[in-house]
C-alpha positions in Angstrom: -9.1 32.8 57.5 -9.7 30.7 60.6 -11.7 32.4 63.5 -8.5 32.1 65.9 -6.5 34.0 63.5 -8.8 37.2 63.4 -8.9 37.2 67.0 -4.9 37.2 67.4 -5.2 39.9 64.6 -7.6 42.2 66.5 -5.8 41.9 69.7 -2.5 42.6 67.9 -4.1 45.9 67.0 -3.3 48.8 68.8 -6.7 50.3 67.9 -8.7 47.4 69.1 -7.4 47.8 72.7 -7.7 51.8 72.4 -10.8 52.4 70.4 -13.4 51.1 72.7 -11.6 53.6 75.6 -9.4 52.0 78.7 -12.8 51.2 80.4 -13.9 48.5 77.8 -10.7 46.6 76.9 -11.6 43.5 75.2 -10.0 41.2 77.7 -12.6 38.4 77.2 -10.6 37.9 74.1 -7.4 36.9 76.1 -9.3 34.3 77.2 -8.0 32.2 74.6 -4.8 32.3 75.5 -4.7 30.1 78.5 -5.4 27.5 75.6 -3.4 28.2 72.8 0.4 27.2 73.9 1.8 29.1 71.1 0.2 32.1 71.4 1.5 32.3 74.8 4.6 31.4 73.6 4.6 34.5 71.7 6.6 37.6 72.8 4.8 39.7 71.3 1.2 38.6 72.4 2.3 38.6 75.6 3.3 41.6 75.6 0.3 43.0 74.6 -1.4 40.8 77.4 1.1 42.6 80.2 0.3 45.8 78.7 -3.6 45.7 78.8 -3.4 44.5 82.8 -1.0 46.7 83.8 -3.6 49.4 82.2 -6.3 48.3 83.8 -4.7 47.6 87.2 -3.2 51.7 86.6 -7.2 52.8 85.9 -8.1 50.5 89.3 -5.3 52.9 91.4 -7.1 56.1 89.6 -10.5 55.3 90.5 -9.7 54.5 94.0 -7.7 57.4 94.3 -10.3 60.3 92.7 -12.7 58.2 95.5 -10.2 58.9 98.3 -10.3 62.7 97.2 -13.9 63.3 96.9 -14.7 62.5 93.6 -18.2 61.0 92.9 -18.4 57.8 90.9 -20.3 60.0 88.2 -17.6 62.8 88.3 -15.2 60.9 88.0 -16.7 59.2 85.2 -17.1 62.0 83.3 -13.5 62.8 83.8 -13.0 59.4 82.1 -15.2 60.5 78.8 -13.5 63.7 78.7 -9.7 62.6 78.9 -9.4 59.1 79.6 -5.5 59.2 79.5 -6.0 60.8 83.1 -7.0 57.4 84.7 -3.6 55.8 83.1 -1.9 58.1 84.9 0.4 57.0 87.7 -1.8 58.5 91.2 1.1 59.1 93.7 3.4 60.5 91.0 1.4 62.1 89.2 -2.0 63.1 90.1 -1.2 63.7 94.2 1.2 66.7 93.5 -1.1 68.4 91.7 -3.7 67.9 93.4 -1.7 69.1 97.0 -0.6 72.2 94.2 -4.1 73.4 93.9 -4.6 73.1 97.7 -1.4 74.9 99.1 -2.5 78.1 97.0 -6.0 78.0 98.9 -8.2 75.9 97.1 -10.6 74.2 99.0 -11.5 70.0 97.9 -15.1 71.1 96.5 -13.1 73.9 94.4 -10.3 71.5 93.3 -13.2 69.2 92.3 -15.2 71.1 90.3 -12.2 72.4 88.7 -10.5 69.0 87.7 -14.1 68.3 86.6 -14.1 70.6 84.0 -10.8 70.9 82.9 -9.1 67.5 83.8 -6.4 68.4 80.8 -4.9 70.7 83.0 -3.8 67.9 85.0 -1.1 66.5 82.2 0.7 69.7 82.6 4.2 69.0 84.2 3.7 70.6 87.8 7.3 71.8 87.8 7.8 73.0 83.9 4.1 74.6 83.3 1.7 74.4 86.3 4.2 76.4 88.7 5.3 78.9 86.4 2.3 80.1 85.2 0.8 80.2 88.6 3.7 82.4 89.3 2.9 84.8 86.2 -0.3 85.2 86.6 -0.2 85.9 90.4 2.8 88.2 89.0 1.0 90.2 86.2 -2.4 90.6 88.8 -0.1 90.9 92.0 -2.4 88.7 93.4 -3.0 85.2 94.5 -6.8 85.9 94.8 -7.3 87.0 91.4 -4.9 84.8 90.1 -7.2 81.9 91.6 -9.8 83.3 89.9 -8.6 83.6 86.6 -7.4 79.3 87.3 -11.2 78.9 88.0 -12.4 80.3 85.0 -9.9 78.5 82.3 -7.7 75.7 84.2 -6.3 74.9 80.8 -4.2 77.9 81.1 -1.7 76.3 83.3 -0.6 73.7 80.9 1.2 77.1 78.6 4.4 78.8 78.8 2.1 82.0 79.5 5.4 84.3 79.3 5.6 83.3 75.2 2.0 83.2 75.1 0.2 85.9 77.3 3.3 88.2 77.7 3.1 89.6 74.2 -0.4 89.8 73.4 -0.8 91.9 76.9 2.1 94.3 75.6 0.0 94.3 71.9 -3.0 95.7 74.1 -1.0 98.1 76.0 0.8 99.6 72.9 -2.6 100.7 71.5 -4.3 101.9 74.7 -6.3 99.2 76.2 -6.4 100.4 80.0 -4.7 97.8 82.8 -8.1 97.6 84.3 -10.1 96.3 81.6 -6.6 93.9 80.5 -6.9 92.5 83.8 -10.8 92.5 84.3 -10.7 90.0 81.1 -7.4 87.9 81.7 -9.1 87.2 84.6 -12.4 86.0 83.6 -11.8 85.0 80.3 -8.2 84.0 79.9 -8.3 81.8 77.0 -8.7 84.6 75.1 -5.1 85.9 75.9 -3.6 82.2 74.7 -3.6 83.2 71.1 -0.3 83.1 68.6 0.6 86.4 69.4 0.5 87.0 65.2 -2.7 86.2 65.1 -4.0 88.1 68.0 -2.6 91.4 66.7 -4.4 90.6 63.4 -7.8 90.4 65.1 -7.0 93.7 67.3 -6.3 95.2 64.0 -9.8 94.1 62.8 -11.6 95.2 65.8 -10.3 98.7 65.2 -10.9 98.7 61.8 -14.3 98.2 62.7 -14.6 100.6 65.3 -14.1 99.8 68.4 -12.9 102.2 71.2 -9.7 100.7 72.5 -10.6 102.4 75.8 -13.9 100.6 76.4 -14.3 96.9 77.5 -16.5 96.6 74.8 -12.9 96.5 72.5 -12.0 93.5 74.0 -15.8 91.7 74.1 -14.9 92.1 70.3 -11.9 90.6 70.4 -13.3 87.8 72.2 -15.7 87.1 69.7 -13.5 87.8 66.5 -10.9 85.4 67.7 -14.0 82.5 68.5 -14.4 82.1 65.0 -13.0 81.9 61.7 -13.1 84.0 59.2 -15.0 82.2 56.7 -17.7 81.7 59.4 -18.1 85.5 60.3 -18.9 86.1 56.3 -21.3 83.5 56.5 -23.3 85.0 59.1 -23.2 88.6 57.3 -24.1 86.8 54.6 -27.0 86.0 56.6 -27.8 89.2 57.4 -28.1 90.8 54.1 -30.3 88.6 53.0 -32.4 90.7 55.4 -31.6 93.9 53.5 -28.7 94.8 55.7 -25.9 96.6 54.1 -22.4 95.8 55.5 -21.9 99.1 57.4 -25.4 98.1 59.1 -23.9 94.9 60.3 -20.8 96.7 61.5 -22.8 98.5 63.5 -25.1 96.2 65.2 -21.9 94.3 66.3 -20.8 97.6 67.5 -23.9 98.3 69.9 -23.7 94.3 70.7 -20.7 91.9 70.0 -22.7 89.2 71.1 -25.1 89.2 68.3 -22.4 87.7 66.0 -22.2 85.1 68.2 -25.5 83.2 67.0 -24.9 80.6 64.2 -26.4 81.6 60.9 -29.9 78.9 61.9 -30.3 80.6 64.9 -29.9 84.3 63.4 -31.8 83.7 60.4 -35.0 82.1 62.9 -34.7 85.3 65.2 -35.0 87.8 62.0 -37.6 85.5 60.9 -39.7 85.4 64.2 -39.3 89.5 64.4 -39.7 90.4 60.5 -42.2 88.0 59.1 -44.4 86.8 62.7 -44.1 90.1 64.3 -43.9 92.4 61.1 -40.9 94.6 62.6 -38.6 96.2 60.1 -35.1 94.3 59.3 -33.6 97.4 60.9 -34.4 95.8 64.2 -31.3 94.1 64.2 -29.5 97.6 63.9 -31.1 99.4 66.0 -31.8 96.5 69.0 -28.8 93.8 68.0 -30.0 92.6 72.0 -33.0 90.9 70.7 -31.1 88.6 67.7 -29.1 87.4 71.2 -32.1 86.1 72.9 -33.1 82.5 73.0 -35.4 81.7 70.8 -37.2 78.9 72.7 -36.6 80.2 76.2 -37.0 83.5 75.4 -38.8 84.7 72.5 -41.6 82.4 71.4 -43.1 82.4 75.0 -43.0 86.3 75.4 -44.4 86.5 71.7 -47.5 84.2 72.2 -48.1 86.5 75.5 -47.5 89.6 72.9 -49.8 88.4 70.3 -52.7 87.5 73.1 -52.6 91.2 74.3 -52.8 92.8 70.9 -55.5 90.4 69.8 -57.2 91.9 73.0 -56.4 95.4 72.4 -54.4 95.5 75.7 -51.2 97.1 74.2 -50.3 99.1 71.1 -48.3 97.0 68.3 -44.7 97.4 68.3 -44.5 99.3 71.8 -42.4 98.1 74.4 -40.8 95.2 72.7 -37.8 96.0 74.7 -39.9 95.9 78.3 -41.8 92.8 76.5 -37.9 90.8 74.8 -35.4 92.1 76.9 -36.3 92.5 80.5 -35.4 89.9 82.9 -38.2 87.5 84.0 -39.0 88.7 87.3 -39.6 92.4 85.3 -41.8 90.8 83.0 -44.3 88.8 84.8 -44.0 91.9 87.0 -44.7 94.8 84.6 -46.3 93.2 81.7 -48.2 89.7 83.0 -50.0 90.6 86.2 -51.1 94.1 85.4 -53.3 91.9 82.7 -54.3 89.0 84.6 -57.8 91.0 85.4 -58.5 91.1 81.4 -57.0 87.8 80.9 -57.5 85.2 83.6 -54.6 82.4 83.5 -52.5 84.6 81.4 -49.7 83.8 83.7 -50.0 80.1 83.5 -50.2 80.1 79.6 -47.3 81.7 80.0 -45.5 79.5 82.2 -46.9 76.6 79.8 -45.2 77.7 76.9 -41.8 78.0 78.7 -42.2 74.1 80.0 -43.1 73.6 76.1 -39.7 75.2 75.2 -37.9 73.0 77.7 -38.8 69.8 75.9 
């Protein structure tokens, strides 16, 4: 096959113009086709040739227009690598109407930024069949514009559903078994993704978090929720699975998630180095993970190593008891720690506080 022919096969390809991404075209292999009088002659190609200017004329107008409205060359960039179909998109007809939506409900241009930033999907909602009507609901169900803002802040995506089919329901599922308004609306608003669930579904994992439990009356009942619905079935057994390899019976594990949701949250690497770190390297019973689930939560890198060399220094030294305080030590915040556990020491143990600080640049790397 002649070289001239695998290059009119490739740029007949709809994946060879698509697969490098809009921003890397192969144009330098139209060059060829200022030369080749049947090529040109050729519907089809040229066509194709029509097509790929016209996209990259339409990602020229995008640029310039994400400029025009503050957007950094980097920002908008990374809009690009997260949904390149964005910068396709027609500016005036398209992109300006949203963009003037966000601002007549009292976003300010940083907001509107940051927001298209992270959630530039939200922008291929149709303003006048999604993006308005669920403003509208959500504003409805908080009777506020504020917290409805808020709610858009935290989860953009959720203006690109029909949030009546969606949200409506799985609200109604929570009120029927006595979650209180507050807490419904305390997490709709700050983590409304959680409420964009097939409303099947979602009454299945409310089920489960009661079987397990959970006091519909606490905001802990929907934490669980949360978490539950984050992952799939077959991945929650494979961290319990983790867990009883530690000796941990099922009602144990039950109840760790109980006292802290969050702990189910670690992958089964990360769980199984934390049990690791506390049973083998600090010789604390496998119950630790019932009685303080908080710890198996903590970063290992950030967190635990660096507080654990400082822990093993002051036992070598006979500066605290073994096993005391490993919830001042683990689970206090930093200022707390240097405070309460680093400078009363620093007498006994000159520089304690920059070994400290050492290991933590260590974990950063």
């Amino acid at each position: 096959m002649s070289n001239l022919f695998r290059r009119i096969l490739l740029l007949r390809s709809p994946s060879s113009v698509f697969s490098h991404g809009f921003s890397e075209c192969p144009l330098k292999s139209l060059r060829f086709l200022s030369t080749s009088s049947e090529i040109v002659s050729s519907p089809k190609s040229a066509s194709l040739a029509s097509n790929v200017v016209q996209i990259k004329n339409n990602r020229k107008a995008a640029f310039s227009f994400f400029e025009n409205h503050g957007f950094s060359e980097s920002q908008i960039s990374d809009i690009d690598k997260k949904f390149p179909q964005i910068l396709s998109a027609n500016p005036e007809k398209i992109l300006l109407p949203k963009l003037l939506f966000f601002q007549s409900k009292g976003l300010s241009s940083p907001e509107i930024v940051k927001l298209v930033c992270l959630y530039p999907w939200a922008l291929r909602a149709s303003l006048n069949k999604r993006m308005i009507p669920a403003f509208d609901y959500i504003q409805a169900v908080f009777g506020s514009k504020e917290k409805a803002l808020a709610a858009i802040k935290q989860f953009a995506g959720i203006l690109c559903f029909d949030l009546k089919i969606l949200v409506g329901p799985n609200i109604e599922i929570l009120k029927q078994i006595g979650v209180p308004d507050s807490n419904i609306f305390k997490y709709l608003q700050y983590e409304p993704r959680v409420f964009l669930t097939n409303p099947i579904r979602f009454k299945e994992i409310v089920e489960r978090a009661m079987e397990m439990g959970f006091n519909p009356q606490q905001l802990q009942f929907l934490v669980a929720v949360f978490i539950l619905r984050s992952m799939a079935k077959s991945t929650w057994d494979k961290k319990v699975e983790v867990y009883r390899k530690w000796g941990l019976s099922e009602e144990e594990i039950r109840l760790a998630f109980r006292k802290h949701p969050s702990s189910m949250m670690r992958s089964e690497d990360k769980i199984n180095a934390a049990m690791d770190f506390f049973v083998n390297k600090m010789g604390c019973e496998s119950s630790l993970a019932v009685t303080r689930p908080l710890l198996l939560s903590l970063s290992l890198k950030k967190r635990i190593l660096p507080r654990g060399y400082v822990y093993k220094v002051l036992l070598s030294k006979g500066l605290i008891e073994k096993h005391k305080n490993l919830v001042l030590f683990f689970e206090s915040p930093e200022k707390r720690f240097i405070e309460k556990i680093i400078n009363p020491h620093e007498e006994q143990i000159p520089g304690l506080l920059e070994l400290y600080e050492q290991k933590l640049m260590d974990s950063r790397r």
